[in-house]
Every structure is written in structure tokens, then in C-alpha cells.
Residue frames as a rotation matrix with the C-alpha (Angstrom) as fourth column:
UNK 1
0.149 -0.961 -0.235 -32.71
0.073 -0.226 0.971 21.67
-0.986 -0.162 0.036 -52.15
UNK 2
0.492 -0.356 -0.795 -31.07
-0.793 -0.559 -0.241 23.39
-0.359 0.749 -0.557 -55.34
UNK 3
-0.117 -0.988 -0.096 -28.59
-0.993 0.116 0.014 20.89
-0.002 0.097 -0.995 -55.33
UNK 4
0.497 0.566 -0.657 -27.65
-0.392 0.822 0.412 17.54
0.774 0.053 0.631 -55.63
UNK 5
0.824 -0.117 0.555 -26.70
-0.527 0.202 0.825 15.33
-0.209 -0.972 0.105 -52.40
UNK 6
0.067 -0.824 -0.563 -23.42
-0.576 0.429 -0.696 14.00
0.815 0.371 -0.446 -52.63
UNK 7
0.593 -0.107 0.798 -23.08
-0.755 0.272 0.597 10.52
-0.281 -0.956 0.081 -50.57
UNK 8
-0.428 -0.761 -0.487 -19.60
-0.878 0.477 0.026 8.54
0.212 0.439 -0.873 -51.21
UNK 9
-0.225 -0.044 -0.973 -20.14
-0.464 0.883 0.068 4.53
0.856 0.467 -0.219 -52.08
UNK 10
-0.069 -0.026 -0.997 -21.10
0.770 0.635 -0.070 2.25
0.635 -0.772 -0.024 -48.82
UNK 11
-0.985 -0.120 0.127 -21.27
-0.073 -0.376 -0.924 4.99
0.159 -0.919 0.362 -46.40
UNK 12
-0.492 0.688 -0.534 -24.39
0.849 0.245 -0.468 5.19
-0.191 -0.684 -0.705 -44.11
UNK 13
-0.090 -0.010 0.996 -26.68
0.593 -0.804 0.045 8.24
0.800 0.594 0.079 -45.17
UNK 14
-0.887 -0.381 -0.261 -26.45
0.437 -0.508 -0.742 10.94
0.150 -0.773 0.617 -42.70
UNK 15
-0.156 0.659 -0.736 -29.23
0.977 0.214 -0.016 12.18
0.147 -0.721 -0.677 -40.26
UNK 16
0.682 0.437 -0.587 -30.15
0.599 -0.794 0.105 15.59
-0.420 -0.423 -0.803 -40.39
UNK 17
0.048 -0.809 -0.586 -27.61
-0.453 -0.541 0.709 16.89
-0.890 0.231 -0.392 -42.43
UNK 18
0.990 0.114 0.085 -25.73
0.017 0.502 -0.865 16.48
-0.142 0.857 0.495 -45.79
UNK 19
0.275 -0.961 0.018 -22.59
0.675 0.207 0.709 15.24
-0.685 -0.183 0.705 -46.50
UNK 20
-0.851 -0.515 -0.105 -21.95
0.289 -0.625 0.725 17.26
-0.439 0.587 0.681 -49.56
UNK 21
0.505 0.766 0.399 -24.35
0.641 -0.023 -0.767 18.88
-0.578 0.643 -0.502 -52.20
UNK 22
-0.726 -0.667 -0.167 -23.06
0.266 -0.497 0.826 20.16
-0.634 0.555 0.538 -55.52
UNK 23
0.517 0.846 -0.131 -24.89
0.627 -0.478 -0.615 22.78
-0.583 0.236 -0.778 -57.55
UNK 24
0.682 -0.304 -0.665 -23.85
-0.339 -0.937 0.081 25.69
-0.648 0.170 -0.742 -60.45
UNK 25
0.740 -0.479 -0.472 -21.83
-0.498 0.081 -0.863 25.74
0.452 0.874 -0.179 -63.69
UNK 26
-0.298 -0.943 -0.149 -19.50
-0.437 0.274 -0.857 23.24
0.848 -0.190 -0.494 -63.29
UNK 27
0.426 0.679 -0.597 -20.09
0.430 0.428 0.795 21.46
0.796 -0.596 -0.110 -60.03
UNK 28
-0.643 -0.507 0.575 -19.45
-0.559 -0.203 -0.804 23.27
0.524 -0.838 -0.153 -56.41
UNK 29
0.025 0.490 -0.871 -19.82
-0.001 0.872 0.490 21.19
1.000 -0.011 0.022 -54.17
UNK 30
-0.072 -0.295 0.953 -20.30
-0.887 -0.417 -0.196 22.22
0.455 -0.860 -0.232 -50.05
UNK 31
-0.212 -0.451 -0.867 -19.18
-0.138 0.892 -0.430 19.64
0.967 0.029 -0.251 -47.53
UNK 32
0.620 0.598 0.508 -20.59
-0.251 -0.462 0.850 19.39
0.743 -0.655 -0.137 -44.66
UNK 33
0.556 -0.351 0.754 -19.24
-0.829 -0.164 0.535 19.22
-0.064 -0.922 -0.382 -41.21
UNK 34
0.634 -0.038 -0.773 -16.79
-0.424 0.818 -0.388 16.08
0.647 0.573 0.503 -41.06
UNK 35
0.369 -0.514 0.775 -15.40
-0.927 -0.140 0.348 14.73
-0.070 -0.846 -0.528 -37.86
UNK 36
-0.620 -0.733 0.281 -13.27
-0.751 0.658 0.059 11.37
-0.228 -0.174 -0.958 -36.99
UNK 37
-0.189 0.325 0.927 -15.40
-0.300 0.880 -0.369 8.80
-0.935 -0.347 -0.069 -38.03
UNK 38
-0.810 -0.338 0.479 -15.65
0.205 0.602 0.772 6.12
-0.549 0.724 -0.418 -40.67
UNK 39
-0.842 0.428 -0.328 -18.01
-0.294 0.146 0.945 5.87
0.452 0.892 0.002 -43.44
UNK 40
-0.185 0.766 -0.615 -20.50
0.447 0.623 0.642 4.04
0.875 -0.156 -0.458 -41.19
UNK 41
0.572 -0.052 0.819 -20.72
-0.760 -0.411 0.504 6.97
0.310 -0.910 -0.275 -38.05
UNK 42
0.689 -0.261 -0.676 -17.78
0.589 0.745 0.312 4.61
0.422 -0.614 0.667 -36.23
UNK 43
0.584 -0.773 0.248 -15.06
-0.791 -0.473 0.388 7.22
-0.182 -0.423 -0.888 -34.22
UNK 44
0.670 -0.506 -0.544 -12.02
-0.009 0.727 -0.687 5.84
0.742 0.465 0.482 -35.71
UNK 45
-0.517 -0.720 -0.463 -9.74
0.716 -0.067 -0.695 7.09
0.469 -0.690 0.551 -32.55
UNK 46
0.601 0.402 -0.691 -9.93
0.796 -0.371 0.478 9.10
-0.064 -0.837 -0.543 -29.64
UNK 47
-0.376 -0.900 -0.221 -6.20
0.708 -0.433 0.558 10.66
-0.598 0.053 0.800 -30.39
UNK 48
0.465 0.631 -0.621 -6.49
0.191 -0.756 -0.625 14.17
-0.864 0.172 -0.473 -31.96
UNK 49
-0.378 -0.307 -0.873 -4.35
-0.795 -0.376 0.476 13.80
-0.475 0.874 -0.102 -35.23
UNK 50
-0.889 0.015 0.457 -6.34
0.233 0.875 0.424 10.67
-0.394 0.484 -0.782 -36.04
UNK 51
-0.126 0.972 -0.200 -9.41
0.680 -0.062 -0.731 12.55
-0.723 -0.228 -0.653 -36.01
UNK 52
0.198 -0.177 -0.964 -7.97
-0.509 -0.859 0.054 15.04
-0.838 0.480 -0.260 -38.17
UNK 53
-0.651 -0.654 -0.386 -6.99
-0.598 0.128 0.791 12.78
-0.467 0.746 -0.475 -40.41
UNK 54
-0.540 0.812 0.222 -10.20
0.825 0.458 0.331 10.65
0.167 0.362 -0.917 -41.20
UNK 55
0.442 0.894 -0.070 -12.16
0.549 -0.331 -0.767 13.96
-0.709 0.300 -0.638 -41.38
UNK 56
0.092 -0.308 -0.947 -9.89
-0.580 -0.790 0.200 14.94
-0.809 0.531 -0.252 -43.64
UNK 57
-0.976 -0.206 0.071 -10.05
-0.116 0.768 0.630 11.79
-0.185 0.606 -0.774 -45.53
UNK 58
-0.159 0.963 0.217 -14.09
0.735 0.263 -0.625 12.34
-0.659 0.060 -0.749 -45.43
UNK 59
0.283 0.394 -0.875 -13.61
-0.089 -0.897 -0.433 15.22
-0.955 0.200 -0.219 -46.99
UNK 60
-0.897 -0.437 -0.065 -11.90
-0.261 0.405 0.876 13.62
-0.356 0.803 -0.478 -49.85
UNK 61
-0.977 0.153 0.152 -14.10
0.213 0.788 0.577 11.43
-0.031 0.596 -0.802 -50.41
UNK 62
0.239 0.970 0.038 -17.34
0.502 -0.090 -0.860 13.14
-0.831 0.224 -0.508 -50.38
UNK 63
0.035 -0.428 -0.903 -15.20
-0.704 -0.652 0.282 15.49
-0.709 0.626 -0.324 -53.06
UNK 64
-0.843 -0.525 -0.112 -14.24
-0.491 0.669 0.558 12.60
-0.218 0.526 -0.822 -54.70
UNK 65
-0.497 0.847 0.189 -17.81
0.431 0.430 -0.793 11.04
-0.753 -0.312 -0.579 -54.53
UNK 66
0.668 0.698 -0.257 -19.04
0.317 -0.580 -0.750 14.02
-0.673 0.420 -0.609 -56.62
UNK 67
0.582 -0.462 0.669 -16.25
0.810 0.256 -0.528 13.12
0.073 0.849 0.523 -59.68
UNK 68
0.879 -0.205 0.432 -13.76
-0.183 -0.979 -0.091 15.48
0.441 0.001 -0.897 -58.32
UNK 69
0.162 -0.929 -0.332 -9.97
0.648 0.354 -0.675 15.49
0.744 -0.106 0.659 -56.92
UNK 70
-0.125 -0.216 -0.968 -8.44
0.959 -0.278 -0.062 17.24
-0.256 -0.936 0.242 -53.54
UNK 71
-0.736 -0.618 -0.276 -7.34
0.500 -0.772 0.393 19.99
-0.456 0.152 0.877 -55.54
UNK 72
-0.551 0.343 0.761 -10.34
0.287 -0.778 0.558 21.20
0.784 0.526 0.330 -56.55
UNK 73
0.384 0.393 -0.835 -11.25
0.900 -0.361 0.244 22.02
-0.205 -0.846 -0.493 -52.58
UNK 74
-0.253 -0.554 0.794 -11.17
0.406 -0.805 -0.433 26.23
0.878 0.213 0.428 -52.59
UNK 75
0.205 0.258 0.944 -12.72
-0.751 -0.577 0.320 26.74
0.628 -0.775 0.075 -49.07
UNK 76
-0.134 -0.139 -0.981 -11.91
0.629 0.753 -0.193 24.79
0.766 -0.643 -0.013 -45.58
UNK 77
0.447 0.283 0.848 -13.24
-0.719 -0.450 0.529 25.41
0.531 -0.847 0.002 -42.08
UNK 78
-0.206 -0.609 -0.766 -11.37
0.253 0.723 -0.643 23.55
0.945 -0.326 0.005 -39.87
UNK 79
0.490 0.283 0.824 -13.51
-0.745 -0.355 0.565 23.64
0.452 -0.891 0.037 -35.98
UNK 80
0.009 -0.286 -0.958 -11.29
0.562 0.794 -0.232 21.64
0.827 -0.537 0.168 -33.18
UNK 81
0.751 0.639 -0.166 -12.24
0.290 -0.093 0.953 21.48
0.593 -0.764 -0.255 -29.55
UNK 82
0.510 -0.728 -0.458 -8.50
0.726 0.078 0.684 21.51
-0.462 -0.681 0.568 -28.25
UNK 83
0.952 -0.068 -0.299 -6.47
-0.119 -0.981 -0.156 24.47
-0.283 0.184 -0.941 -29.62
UNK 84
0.196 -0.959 0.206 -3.00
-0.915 -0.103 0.391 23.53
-0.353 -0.265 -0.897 -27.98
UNK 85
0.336 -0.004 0.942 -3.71
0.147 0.988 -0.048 19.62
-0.930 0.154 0.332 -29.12
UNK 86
0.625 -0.153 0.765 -3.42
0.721 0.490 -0.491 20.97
-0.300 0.858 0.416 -32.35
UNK 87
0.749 -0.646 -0.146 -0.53
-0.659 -0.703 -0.268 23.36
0.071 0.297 -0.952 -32.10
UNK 88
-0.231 -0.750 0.620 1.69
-0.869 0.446 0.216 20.70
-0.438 -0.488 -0.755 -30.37
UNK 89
0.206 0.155 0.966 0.46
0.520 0.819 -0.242 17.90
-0.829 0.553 0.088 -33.37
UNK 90
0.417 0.164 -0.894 1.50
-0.452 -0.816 -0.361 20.55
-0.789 0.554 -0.266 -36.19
UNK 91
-0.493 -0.799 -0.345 4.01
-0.862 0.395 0.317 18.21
-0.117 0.454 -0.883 -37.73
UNK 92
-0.623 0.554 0.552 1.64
0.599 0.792 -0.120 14.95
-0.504 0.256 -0.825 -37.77
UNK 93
0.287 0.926 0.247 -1.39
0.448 0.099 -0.888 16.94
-0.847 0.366 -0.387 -38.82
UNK 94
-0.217 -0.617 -0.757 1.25
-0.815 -0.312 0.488 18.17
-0.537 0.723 -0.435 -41.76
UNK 95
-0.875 -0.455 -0.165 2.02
-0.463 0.687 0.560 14.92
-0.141 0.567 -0.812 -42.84
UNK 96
-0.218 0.814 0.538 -1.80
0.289 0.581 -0.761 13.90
-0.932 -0.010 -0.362 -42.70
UNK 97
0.097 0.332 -0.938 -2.00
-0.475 -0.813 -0.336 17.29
-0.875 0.478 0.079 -44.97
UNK 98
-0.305 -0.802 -0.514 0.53
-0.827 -0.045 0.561 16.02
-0.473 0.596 -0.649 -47.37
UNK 99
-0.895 -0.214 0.391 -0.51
0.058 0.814 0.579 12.59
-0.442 0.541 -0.716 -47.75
UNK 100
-0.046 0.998 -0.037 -4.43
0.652 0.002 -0.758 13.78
-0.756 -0.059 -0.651 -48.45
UNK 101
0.823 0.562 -0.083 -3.90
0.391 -0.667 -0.635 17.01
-0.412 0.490 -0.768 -50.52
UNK 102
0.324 -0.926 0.195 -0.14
0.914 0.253 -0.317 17.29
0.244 0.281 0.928 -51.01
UNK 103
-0.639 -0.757 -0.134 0.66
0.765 -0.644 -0.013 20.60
-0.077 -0.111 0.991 -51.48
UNK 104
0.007 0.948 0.318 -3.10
0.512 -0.277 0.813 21.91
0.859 0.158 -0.487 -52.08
UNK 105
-0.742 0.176 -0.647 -3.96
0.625 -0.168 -0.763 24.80
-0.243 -0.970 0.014 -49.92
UNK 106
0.003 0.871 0.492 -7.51
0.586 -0.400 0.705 26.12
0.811 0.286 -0.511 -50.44
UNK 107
-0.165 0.658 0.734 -8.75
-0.396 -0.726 0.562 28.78
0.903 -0.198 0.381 -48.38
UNK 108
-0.154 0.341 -0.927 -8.86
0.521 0.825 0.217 28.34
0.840 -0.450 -0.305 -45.08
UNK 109
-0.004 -0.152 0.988 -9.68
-0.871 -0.484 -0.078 29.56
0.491 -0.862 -0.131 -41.47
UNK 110
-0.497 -0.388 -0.776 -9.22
0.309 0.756 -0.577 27.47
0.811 -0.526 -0.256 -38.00
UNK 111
0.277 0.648 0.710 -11.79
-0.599 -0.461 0.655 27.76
0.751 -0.606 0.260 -34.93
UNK 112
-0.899 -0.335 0.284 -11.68
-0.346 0.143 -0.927 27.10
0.270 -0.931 -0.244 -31.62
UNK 113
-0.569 0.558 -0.603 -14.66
0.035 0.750 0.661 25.42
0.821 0.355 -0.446 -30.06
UNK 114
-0.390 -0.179 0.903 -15.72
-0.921 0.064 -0.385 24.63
0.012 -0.982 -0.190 -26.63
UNK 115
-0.355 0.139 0.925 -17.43
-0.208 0.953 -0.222 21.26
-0.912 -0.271 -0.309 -28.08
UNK 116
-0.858 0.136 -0.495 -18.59
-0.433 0.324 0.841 19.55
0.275 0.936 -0.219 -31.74
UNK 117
0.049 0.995 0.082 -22.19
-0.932 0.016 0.362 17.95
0.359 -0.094 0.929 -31.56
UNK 118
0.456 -0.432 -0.778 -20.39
0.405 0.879 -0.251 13.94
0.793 -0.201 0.576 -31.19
UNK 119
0.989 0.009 0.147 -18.99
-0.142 -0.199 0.970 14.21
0.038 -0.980 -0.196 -27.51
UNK 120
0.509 -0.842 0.176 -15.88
0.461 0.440 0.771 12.49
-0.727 -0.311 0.612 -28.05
UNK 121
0.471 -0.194 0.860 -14.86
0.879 0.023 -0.476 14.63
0.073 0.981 0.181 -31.36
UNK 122
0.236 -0.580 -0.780 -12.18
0.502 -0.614 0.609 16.90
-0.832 -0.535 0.146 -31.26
UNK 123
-0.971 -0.180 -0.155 -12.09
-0.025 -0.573 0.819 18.14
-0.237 0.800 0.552 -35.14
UNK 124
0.199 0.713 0.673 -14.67
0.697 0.380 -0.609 18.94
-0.689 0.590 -0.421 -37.90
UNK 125
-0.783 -0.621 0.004 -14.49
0.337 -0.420 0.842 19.87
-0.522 0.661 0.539 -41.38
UNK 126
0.710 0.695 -0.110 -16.37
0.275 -0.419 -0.865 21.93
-0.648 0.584 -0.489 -43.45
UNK 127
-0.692 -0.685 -0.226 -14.81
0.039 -0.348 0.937 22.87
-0.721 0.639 0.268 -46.63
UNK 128
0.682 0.660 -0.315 -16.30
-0.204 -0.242 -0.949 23.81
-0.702 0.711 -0.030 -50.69
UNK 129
-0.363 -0.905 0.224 -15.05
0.174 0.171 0.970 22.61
-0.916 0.391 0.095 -53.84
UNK 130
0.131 0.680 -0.721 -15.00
-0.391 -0.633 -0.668 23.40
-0.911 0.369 0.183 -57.35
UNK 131
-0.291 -0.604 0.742 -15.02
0.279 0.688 0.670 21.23
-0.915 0.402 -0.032 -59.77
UNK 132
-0.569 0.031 -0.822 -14.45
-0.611 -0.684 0.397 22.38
-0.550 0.729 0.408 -63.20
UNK 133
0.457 0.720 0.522 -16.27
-0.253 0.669 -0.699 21.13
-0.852 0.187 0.488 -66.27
UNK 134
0.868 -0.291 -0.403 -14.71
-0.166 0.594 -0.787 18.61
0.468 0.750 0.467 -68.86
């Protein structure tokens, strides 16, 4: 790998995959996949705006891991298994938005699914940031 592996403080290193790796002037930094669970692979809930919210909060912090802030996220993939779960949670997974990235909107698309590789997972992020030098 080009890059270096980005893995945030105390977390568990990940199996087959990489949480982040940041590479290129300045640092970009791709994020892998990020679904509902803690730092240590635990599923933090079952409920679909908690899940959204702690893989958005993984995505922070693998950003944040690699000496960056929310706001420098310029890409987001956003794959969830339930569609209508997350039309009819628009207003919670708002306020998850808000309290994680505030007003920050990078780039983004939404997929549909039919399943995530973790059975019980109903989101996953993928997203790229760019963090600037100095």
C-alpha cells in the first residue's frame, strides 16, 4: 500500500480491510466502510439512527485519527439496508448530522442495499477526506 493506515487510539485493528489510509500532498485520507459498532467490533444498537450515528462517529474519528477535523470530509457513501427506515428517521439522522459535522456537507450519494457484510447492520460509511497542509 501507497499509503499510510490510519487506526484511531484503542480501537481493535480491523480484519481484512482498512479503516482509513491517507496518501498525496497534503493528506487524503479514504475511509473505509463504517457500520454501528464501537471501536472494539461491539454493535452499539440494533435501532437504525443509532447505527447511523456511531458510523458516523467512526468516521470522525478515523478522520480525526489522521490529524484532521469533520470538515475536511469531501466524499461520503452512505449504504443502508432499509431505505424507508431512513426516510421516516430524517429528522434524528439530521440531528446526528448536526451534532457530528454541523453544517458540513461533503459530497455525497445514498444506496440502497439488500444486506452489509455484519448481519445485524443496517448502515455503512465510506467517505474521503482532505486534509490540508499546515
Amino acid at each position: 500500500m501507497s499509503g499510510e493506515a490510519i487506526l484511531p487510539a484503542g480501537w481493535t485493528p480491523a480484519r481484512g480491510y482498512t479503516n482509513g489510509v491517507a496518501c498525496g500532498a497534503g493528506r487524503t485520507v479514504y475511509i473505509g466502510g463504517q457500520i454501528g459498532w464501537d471501536g472494539q467490533q461491539r454493535a452499539v444498537s440494533t435501532g437504525f439512527v443509532e447505527q447511523f450515528d456511531q458510523a458516523l462517529a467512526n468516521v470522525v474519528a478515523v478522520v480525526e485519527a489522521a490529524g484532521g477535523a469533520p470538515t475536511d470530509l469531501v466524499k461520503m457513501t452512505v449504504y443502508v439496508t432499509d431505505i424507508e427506515a431512513y426516510r421516516g428517521s430524517l429528522r434524528a439522522v439530521g440531528g446526528c448530522w448536526r451534532a457530528r459535522l454541523g453544517k458540513h456537507f461533503p459530497a455525497m450519494a445514498l444506496v440502497g442495499v439488500t444486506a452489509l457484510v455484519e448481519p445485524w447492520a443496517m448502515v455503512e460509511i465510506e467517505a474521503i477526506a482532505h486534509i490540508s497542509e499546515g
